[in-house]
C-alpha positions as CSV (number, residue, x, y, z in Angstrom):
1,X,111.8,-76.0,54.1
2,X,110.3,-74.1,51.3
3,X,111.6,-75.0,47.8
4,X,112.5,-72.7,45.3
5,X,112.2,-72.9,41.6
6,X,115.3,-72.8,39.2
7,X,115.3,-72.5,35.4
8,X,116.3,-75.3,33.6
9,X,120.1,-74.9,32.5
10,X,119.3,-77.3,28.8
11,X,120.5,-75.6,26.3
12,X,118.7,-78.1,23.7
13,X,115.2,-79.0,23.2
14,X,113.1,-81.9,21.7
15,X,109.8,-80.2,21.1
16,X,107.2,-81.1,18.8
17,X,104.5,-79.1,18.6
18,X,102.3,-81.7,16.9
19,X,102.1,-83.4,20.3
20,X,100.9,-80.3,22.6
21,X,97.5,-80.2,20.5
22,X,94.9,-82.3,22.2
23,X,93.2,-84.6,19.7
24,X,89.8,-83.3,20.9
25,X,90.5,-79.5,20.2
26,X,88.5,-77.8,17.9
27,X,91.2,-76.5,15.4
28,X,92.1,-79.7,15.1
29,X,89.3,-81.4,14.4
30,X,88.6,-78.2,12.1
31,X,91.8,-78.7,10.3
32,X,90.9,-82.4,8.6
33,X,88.6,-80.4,7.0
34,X,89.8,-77.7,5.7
35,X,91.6,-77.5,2.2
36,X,92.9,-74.4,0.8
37,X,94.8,-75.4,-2.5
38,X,92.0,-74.2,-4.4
39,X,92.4,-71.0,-2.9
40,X,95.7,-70.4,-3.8
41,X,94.4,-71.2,-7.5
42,X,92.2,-68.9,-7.2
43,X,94.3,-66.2,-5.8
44,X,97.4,-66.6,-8.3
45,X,96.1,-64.6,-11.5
46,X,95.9,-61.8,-8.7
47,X,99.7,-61.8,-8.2
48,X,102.5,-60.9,-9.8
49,X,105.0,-63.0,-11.4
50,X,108.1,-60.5,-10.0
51,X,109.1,-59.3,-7.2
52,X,109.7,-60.3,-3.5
53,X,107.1,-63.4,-2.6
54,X,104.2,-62.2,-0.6
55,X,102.8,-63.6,3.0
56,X,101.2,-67.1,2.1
57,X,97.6,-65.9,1.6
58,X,97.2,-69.7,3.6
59,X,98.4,-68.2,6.5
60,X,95.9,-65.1,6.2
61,X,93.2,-67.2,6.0
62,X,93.6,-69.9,8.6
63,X,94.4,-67.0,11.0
64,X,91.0,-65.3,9.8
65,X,89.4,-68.7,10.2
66,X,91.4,-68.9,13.8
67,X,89.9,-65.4,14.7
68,X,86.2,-66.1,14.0
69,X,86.1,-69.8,15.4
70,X,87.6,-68.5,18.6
71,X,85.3,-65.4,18.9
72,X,88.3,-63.0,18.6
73,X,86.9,-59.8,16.9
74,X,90.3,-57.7,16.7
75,X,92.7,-58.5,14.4
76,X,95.4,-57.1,16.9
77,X,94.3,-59.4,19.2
78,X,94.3,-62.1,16.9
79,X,98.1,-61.5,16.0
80,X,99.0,-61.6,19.8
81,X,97.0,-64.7,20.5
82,X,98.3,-66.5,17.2
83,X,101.8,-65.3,19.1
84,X,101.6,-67.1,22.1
85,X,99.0,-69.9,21.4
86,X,100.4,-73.0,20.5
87,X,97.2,-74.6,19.2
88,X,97.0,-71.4,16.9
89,X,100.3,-71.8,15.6
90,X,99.7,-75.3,15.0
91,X,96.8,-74.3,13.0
92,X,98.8,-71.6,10.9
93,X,101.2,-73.8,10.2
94,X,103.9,-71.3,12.2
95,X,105.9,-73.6,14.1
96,X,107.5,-72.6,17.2
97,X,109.6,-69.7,15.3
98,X,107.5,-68.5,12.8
99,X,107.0,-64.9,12.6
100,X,103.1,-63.9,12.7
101,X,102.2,-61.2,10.3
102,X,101.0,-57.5,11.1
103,X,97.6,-57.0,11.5
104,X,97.6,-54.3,8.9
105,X,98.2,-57.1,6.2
106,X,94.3,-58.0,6.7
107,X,93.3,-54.8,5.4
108,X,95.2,-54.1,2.7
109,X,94.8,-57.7,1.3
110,X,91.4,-57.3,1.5
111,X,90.4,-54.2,0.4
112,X,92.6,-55.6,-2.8
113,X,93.1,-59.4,-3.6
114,X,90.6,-60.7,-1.6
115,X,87.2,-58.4,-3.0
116,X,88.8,-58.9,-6.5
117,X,88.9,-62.1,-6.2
118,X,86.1,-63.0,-4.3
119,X,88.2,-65.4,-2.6
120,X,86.1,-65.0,0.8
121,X,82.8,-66.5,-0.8
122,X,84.9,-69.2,-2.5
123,X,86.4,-70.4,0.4
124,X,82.6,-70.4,2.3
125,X,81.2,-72.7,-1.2
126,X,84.2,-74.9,-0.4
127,X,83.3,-75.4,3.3
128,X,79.7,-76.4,1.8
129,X,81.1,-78.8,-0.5
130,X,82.6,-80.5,2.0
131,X,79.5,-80.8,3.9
132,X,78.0,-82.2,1.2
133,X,80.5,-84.7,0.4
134,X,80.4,-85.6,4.2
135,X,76.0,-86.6,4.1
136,X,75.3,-83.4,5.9
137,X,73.0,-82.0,3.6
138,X,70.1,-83.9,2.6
139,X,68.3,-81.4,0.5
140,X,65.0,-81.7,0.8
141,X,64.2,-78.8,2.9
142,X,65.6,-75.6,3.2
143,X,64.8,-72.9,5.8
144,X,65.6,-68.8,5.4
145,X,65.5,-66.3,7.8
146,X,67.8,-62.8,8.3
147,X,69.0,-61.2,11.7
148,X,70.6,-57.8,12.1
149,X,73.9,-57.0,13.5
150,X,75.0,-53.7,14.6
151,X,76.9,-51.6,12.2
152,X,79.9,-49.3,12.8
153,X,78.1,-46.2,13.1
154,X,77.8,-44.0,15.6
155,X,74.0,-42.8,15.7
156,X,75.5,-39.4,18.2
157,X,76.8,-38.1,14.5
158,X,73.9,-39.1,12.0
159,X,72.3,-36.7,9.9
160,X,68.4,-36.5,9.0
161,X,68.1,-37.9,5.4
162,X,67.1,-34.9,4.1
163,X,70.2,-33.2,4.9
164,X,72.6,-35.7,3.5
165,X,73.4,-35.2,-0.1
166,X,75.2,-37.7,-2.1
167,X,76.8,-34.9,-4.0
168,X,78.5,-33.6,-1.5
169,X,80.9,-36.3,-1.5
170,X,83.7,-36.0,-4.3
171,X,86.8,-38.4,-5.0
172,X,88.2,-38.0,-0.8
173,X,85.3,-39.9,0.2
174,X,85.5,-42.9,2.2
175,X,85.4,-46.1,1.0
176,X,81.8,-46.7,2.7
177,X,80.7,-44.1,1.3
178,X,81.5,-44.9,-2.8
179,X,80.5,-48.5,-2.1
180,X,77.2,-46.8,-1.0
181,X,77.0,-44.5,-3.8
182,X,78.0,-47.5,-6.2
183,X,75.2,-49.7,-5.4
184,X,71.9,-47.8,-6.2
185,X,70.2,-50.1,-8.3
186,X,71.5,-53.2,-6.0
187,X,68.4,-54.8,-4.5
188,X,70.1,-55.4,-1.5
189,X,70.7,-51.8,-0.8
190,X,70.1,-48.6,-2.6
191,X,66.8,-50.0,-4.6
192,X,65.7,-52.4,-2.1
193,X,63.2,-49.9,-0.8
194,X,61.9,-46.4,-2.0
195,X,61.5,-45.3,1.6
196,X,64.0,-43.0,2.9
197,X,65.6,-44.1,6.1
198,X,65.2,-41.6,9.2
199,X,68.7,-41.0,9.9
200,X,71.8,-41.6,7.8
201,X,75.3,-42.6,8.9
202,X,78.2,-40.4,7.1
203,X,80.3,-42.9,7.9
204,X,78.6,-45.8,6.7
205,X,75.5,-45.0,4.4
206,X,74.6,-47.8,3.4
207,X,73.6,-49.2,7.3
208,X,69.8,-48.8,8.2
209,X,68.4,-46.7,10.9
210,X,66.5,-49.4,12.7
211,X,64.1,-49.6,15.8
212,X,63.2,-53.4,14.9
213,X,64.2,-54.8,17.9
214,X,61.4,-52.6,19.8
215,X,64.1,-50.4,21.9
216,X,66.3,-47.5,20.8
217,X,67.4,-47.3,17.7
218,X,70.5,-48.4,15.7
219,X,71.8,-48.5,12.7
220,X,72.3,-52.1,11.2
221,X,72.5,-54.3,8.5
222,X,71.3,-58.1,8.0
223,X,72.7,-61.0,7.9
224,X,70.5,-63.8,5.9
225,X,71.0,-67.4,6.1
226,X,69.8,-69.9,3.6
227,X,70.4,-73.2,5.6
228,X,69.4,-76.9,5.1
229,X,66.8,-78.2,8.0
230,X,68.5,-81.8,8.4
231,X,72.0,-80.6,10.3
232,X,71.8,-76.7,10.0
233,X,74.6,-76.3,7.4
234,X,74.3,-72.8,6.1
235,X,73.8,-73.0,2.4
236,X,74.5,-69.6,1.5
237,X,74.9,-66.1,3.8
238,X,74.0,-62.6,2.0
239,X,74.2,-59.6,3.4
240,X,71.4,-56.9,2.8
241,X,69.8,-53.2,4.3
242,X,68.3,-54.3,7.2
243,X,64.5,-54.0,6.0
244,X,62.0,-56.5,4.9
245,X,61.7,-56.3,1.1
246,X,65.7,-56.6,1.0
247,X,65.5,-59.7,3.3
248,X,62.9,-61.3,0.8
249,X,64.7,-60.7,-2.0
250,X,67.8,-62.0,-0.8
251,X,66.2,-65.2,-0.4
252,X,65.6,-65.9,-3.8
253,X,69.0,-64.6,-4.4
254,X,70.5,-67.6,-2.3
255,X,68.1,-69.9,-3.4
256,X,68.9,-69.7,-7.1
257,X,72.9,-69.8,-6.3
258,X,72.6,-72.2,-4.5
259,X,70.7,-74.1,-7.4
260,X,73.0,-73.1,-9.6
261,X,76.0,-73.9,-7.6
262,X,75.2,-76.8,-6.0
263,X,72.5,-78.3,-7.9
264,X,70.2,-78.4,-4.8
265,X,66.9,-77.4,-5.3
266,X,64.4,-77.9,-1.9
267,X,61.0,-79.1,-1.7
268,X,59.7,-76.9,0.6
269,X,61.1,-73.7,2.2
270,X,59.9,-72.7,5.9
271,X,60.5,-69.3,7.2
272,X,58.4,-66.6,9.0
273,X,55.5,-64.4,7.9
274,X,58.0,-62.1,6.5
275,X,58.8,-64.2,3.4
276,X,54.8,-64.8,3.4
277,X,53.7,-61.6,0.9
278,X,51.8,-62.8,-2.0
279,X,54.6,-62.1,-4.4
280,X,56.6,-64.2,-2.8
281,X,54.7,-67.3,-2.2
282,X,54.0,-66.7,-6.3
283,X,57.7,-66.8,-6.6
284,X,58.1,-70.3,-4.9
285,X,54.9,-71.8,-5.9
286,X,54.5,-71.0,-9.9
287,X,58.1,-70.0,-10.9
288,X,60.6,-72.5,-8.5
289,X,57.8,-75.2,-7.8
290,X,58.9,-75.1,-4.4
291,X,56.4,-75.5,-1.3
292,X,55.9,-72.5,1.0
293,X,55.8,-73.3,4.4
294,X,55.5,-70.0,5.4
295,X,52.5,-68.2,7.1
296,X,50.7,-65.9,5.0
297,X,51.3,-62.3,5.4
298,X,47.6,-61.2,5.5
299,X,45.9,-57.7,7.1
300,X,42.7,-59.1,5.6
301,X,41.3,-61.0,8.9
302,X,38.6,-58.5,10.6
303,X,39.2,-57.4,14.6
304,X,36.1,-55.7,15.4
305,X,33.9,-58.3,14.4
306,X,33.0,-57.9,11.4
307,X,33.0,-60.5,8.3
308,X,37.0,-61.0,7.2
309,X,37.5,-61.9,3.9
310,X,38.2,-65.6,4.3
311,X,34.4,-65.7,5.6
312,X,33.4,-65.4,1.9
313,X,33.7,-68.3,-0.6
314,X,35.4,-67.9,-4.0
315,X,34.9,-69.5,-7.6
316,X,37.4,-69.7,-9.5
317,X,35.6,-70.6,-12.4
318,X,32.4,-67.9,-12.2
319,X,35.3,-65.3,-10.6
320,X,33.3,-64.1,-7.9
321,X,32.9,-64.4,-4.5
322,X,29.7,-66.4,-2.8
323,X,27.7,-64.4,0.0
324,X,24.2,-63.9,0.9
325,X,24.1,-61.1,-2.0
326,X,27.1,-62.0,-4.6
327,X,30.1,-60.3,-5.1
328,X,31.4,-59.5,-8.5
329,X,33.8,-57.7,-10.2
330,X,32.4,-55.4,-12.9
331,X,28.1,-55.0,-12.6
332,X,28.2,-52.9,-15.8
333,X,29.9,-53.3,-19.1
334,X,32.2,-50.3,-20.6
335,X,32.9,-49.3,-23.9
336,X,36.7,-49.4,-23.4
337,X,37.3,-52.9,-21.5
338,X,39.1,-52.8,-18.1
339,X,41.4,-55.1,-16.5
340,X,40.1,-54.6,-13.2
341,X,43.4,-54.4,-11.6
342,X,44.1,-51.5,-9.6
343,X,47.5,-50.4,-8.7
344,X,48.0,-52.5,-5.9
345,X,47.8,-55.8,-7.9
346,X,44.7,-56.1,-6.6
347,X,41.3,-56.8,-8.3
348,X,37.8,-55.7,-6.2
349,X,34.8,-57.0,-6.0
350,X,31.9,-55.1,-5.4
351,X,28.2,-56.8,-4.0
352,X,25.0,-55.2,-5.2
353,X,24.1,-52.1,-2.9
354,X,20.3,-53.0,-3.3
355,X,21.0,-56.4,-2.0
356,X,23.3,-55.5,0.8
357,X,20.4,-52.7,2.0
358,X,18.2,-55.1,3.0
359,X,20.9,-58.5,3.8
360,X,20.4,-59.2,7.6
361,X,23.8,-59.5,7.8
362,X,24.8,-56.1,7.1
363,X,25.7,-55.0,10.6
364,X,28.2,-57.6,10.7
365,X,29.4,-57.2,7.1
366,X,29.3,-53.7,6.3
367,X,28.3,-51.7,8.6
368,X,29.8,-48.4,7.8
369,X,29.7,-48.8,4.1
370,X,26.4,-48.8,1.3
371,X,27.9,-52.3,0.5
372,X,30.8,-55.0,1.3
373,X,33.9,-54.9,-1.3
374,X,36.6,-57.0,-1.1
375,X,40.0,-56.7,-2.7
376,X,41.8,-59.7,-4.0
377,X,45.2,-60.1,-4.8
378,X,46.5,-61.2,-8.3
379,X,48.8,-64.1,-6.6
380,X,45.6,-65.0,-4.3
381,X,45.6,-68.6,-5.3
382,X,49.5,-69.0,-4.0
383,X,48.6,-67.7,-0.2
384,X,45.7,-70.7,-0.7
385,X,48.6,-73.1,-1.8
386,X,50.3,-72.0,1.9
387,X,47.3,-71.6,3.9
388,X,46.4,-75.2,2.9
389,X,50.0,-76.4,3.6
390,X,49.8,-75.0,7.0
391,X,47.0,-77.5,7.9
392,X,49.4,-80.5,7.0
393,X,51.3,-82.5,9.7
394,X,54.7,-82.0,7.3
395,X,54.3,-78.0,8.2
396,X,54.1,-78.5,11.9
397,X,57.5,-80.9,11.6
398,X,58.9,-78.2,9.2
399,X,58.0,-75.4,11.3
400,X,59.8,-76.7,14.5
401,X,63.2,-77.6,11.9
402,X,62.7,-73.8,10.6
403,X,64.5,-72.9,14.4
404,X,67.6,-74.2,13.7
405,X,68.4,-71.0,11.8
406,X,67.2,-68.8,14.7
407,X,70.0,-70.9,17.0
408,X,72.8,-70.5,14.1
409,X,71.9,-66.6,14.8
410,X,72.1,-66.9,18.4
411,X,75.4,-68.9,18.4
412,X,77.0,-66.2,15.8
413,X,76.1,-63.7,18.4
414,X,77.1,-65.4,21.7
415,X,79.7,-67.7,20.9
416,X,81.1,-66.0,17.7
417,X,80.3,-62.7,19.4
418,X,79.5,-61.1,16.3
419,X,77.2,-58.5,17.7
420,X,78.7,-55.2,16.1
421,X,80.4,-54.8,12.7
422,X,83.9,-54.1,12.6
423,X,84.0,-53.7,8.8
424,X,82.3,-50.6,7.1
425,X,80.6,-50.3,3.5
426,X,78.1,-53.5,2.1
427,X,82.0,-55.5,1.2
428,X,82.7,-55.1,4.9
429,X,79.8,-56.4,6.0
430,X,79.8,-59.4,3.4
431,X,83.3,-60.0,4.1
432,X,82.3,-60.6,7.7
433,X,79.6,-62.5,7.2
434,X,81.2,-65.4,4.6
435,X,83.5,-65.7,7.2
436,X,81.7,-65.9,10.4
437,X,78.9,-69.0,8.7
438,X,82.4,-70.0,7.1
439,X,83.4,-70.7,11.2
440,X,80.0,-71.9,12.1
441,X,79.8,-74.7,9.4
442,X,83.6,-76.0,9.8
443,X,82.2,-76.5,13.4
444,X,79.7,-78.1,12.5
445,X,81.8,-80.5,10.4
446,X,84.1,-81.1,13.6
447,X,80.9,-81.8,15.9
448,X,79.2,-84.0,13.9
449,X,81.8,-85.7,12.1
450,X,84.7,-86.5,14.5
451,X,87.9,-88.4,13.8
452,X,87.5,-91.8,14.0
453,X,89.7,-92.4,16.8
454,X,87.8,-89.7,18.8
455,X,85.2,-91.1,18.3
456,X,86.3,-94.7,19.6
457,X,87.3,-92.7,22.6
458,X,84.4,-91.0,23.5
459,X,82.2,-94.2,22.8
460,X,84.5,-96.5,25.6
């Protein structure tokens, strides 16, 4: 006989929801570590002292913090699902009758409160704290690398740059757009480059047209992590134009806040040959003491053949370089004395065309030239500080920890599934980012350092 199921005719329940969270879920195990008191400190000279109370900025927060842990990306979405989850409600502190907010209360608390404040980056220095206070950072190397994510712009309605005029826009402009028209002296954005991008997005200006990833192109920003090579904490997040010189320079933005904020100053920093320009390694090596392993960013090695630059010997002390002929700077004195340094930041030397006419070596020196010259740069003796580094056995072990910030990147885009922008305008796209390496470090907390009584489990 088949049975048939009935509703339960109790009109009275003992439910806790306490007890229908499993010890071993992540929000829970995210939730020992997470204090927001601070940020409602920080949030209260942002209020007013009248009127009706407002929603618990708590409960915004641990809902954001729900959203980007879970790899929700709509905030509708994450309204329903903090609805009917129990382990989200837990989280939020809703019980089983507490009313979730409207997902319009994100943007307007945002777009107000929360940029004002800056509340979004002191929650992330918070998380980072705690990771310190928990012997997850050890300090002592740090590793920097940037990724892009797809902006919010539709590349079917760009415009070619030289049709887009900033004038054009008056007071009904987006908000995108005035953030974009704000920021041109920001290094990060409008003077991070005097190149003019491709394409523009009307919609979001400030996003670069990109073909990096060697297939069509999109526009994007980048995302850069600054993060510590014992456990992968991220140290500091910025986000940046997605182009080179913006990337670089964002990495010695994070690496001075995070010395000023934390008191941490690395070592050595390993990253990619894109942090590897001369002025750069001149930045870590003379101004921040800080060892560069980093490979050097050099077009100077030879393909057809020829004699590359590092086949010649410098002194230091005579300034000039050692071949079969000599190579020196200046051959002839001038009444009004020269620098020697031409607008590249480079200084050349020039061997003696007599000697090179008759040098048996000419065909593989110079052989379309009257006589070799060689161009060095101003900041030469830093890229010798790296190049020497990279012969060490503490490079190789440094350069194999640097990949830990290439899997943060890959879990932000897989298991975060932060892949596109939802936010427009560079505060949209920072707001996003705190929050996402906000989510990646409390996991990182709740992975590596589990309740003790979790831990007693998993170990019988």
């Amino acid at each position: 006989m088949m049975g048939s199921q009935v509703a339960p005719a109790q009109l009275f329940y003992d439910f806790c929801l306490d007890d229908h969270v499993p010890d071993d879920h992540l929000l829970r195990r995210i939730d020992q570590f997470l204090d927001l008191e601070s940020v409602r400190s920080e949030l209260k000279p942002f209020y007013s002292t009248i009127g009706r109370p407002s929603i618990a900025p708590e409960l915004m927060m641990r809902m954001l913090l729900v959203g980007y842990c879970m790899g929700i990306r709509s905030e509708r979405r994450l309204c329903e699902e903090v609805h009917l989850n129990l382990a989200y409600r837990w989280f939020c502190r809703l019980g089983l009758d507490g009313k979730v907010l409207d997902h319009s209360t994100f943007s307007r608390s945002r777009h107000g409160r929360f940029r004002q404040s800056d509340i979004l980056r002191h929650l992330f220095e918070t998380v980072v704290e705690r990771c310190l206070s928990e012997g997850l950072v050890g300090g002592e190397g740090f590793a920097v690398d940037a990724s892009l994510i797809a902006a919010d712009a539709n590349k079917q309605r760009s415009v070619s740059a030289h049709e887009w005029r900033a004038a054009d826009f008056g007071a009904g402009a987006g908000r995108a757009v005035r953030e974009y028209l704000a920021t041109p002296d920001d290094a990060a954005f409008g003077a991070a480059s005097e190149v003019t991008p491709k394409f523009i997005s009307p919609s979001d200006p400030a996003a670069q047209w990109t073909g990096a990833h060697k297939a069509h192109a999109f526009f994007a920003y980048a995302t850069n992590y600054l993060i510590d090579t014992d456990h992968g904490v991220i140290l500091d997040v910025e986000a940046t134009r997605a182009i080179r010189q913006a990337e670089v320079g964002a990495a010695r933005t994070m690496i001075d806040r995070t010395e000023d904020r934390f008191a941490l100053k690395p070592e050595y920093l390993a990253a990619d040959s894109a942090y590897g320009s001369a002025a750069n390694l001149a930045w870590l090596v003379k101004e921040r003491e800080i060892a560069p392993h980093i490979p050097v960013f050099d077009k100077s090695n030879q393909t057809d053949g020829t004699f590359s630059r590092a086949d010649f010997m410098f002194d230091p002390d005579a300034n000039d370089y050692t071949c079969p002929g000599g190579l020196v700077q200046f051959r002839r004195s001038y009444k009004t004395p020269r620098t020697g340094i031409a607008s590249a930041g480079t200084r050349l030397y020039r061997a003696s065309q007599h000697d090179c006419k008759v040098c048996e070596l000419k065909p593989q020196c110079c052989p379309n030239m009257t006589f070799r010259k060689i161009p060095r740069d101003l900041n030469e003796d830093a890229r010798d500080v790296a190049r020497a580094i990279a012969e060490t056995p503490e490079y190789e072990r440094s350069r194999h920890r640097r990949k830990k910030v290439e899997m943060l990147f890959a879990h932000l885009k897989r298991i975060l599934r932060l892949r596109r922008l939802r936010l427009r305008g560079p505060s949209g796209a920072r707001d996003e980012f705190l929050l996402a390496a906000t989510a990646q470090n409390l996991r990182r907390l709740a992975k590596l350092r589990p309740p003790a009584g979790l831990m007693i489990a998993t170990m019988a």
